[in-house]
C-alpha positions in Angstrom: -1.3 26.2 30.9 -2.6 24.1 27.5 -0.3 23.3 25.2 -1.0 23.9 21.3 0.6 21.0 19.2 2.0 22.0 15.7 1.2 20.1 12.6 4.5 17.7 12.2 6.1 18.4 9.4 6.2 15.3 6.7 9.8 13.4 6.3 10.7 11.1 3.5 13.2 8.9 4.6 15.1 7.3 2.2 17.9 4.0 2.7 21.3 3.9 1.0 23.6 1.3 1.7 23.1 1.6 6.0 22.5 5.4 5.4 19.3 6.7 6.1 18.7 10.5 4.1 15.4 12.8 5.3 14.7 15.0 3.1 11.3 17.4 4.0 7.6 16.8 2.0 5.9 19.5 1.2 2.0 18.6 1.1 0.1 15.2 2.2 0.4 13.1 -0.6 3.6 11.8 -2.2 2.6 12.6 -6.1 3.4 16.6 -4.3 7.5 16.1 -3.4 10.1 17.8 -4.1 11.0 18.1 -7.8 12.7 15.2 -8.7 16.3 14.5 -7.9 17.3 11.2 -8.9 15.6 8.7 -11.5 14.1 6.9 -8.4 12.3 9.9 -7.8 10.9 10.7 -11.2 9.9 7.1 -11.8 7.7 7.7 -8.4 6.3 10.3 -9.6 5.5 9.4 -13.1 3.9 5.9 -11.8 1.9 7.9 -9.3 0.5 10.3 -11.8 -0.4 7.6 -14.0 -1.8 5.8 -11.3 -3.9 8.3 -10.1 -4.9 9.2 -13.6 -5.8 5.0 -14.5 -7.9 4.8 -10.9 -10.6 7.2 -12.2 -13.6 5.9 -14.2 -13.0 8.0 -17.3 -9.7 5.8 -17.8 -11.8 2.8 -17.8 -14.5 4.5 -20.1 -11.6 5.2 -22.1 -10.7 1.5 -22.1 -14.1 0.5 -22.6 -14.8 2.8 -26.1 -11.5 1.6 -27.2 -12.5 -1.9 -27.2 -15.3 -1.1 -28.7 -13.6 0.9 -31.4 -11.7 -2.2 -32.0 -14.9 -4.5 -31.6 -16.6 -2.5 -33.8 -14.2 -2.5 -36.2 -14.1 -6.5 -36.8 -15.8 -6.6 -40.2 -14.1 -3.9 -41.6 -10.8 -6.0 -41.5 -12.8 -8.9 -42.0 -11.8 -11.0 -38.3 -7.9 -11.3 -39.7 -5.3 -12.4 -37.5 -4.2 -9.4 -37.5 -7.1 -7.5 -36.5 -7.0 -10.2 -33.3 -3.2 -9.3 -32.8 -3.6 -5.9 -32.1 -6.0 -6.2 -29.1 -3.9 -8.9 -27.8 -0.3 -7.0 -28.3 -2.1 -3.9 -27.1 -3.3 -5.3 -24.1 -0.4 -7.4 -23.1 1.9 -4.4 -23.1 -0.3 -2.2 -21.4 -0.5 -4.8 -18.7 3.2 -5.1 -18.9 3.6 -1.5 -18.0 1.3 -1.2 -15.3 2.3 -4.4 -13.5 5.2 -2.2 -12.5 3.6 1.1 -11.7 1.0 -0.9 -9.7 4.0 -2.2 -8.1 5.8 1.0 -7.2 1.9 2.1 -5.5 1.3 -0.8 -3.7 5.4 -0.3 -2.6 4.6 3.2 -1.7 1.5 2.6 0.0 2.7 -0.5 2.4 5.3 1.5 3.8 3.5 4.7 4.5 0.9 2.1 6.1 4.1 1.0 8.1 5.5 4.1 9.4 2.4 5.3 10.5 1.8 1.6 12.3 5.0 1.7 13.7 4.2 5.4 15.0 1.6 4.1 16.5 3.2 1.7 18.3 5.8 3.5 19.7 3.2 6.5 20.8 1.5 3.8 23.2 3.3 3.3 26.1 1.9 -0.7 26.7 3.0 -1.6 23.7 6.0 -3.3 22.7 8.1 -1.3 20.4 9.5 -4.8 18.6 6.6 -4.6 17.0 7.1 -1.6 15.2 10.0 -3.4 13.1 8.1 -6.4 12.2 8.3 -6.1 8.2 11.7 -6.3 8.5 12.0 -9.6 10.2 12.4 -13.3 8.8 9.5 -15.2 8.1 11.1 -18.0 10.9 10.8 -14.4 13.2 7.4 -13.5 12.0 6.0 -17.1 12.8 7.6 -17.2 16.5 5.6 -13.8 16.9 2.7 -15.2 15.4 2.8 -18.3 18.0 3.6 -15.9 21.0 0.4 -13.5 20.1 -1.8 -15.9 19.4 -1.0 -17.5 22.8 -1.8 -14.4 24.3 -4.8 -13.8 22.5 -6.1 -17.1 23.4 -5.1 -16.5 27.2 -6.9 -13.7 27.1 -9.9 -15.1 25.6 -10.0 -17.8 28.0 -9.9 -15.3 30.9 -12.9 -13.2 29.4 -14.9 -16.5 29.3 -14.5 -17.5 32.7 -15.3 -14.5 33.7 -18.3 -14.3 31.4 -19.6 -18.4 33.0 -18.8 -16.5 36.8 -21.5 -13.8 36.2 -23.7 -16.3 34.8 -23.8 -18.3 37.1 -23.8 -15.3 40.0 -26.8 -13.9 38.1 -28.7 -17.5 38.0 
């Protein structure tokens, strides 16, 4: 008899001094949760929307046409200092601000990447499940690993050399 397989339903696991909370996702994408419980979780969500809203090409249009507002506007205030201070404190604080919500993405982002490696990893019975922890080891850790794969990687490419000279020299 087949078996169906359901849709898994979507956790969000969350860390607390040793404590781990699940607490269920409705929808794919992590801008969707849960109304927001904690300032953590609003902060997510605002930096997501944002950065959804600042990865589409009207935001840069935007950004264009206001530097060129500004550009445009050069003669009018005659070049001052100030006319040059108000690009340069504009831009500086936007870039400020989105230093962090690029952050909180990119934070986002790695460890969904993560989770669904590490899924992965343990799902395939040959592989070694030490793997799936690797972001969480030391860097000394991380460069022992290193060293031991690529060992085995250059094994292995050694062996599929020989046997790539043996059929050569079989089919000479």
């Amino acid at each position: 008899m087949a078996q169906t397989k359901t849709k898994p339903q979507v956790v969000a696991a969350h860390r607390d001094g040793g404590q781990t909370f699940e607490k269920s996702v409705k929808g794919a994408s992590a801008c969707a949760a849960a109304p927001a419980s904690s300032w953590n979780d609003t902060f997510s969500k605002v930096a997501c929307a944002i950065a959804h809203w600042m990865g589409k090409p009207v935001s840069f249009l935007v950004a264009i046409a206001l530097v060129l507002v500004w550009a445009l506007s050069g003669p009018m205030f005659g070049f001052s200092d100030t006319w040059q201070l108000v690009i340069n404190t504009s831009t500086t604080i936007i870039t400020f601000l989105m230093v962090f919500l690029i952050q909180n993405t990119q934070n986002r982002d790695t460890m969904a990447l993560q989770l669904k490696l590490s899924e992965l990893i343990l799902c395939i019975n040959e592989a070694e499940n030490r793997f799936a922890g690797a972001e969480d080891m030391t860097e000394d850790q991380l460069e022992v690993l290193h060293e031991e794969l690529k060992r085995r990687a250059d094994n292995t490419l050694g062996a599929l050399e020989q046997r790539r000279e043996s059929r050569t020299k079989k089919a000479s």
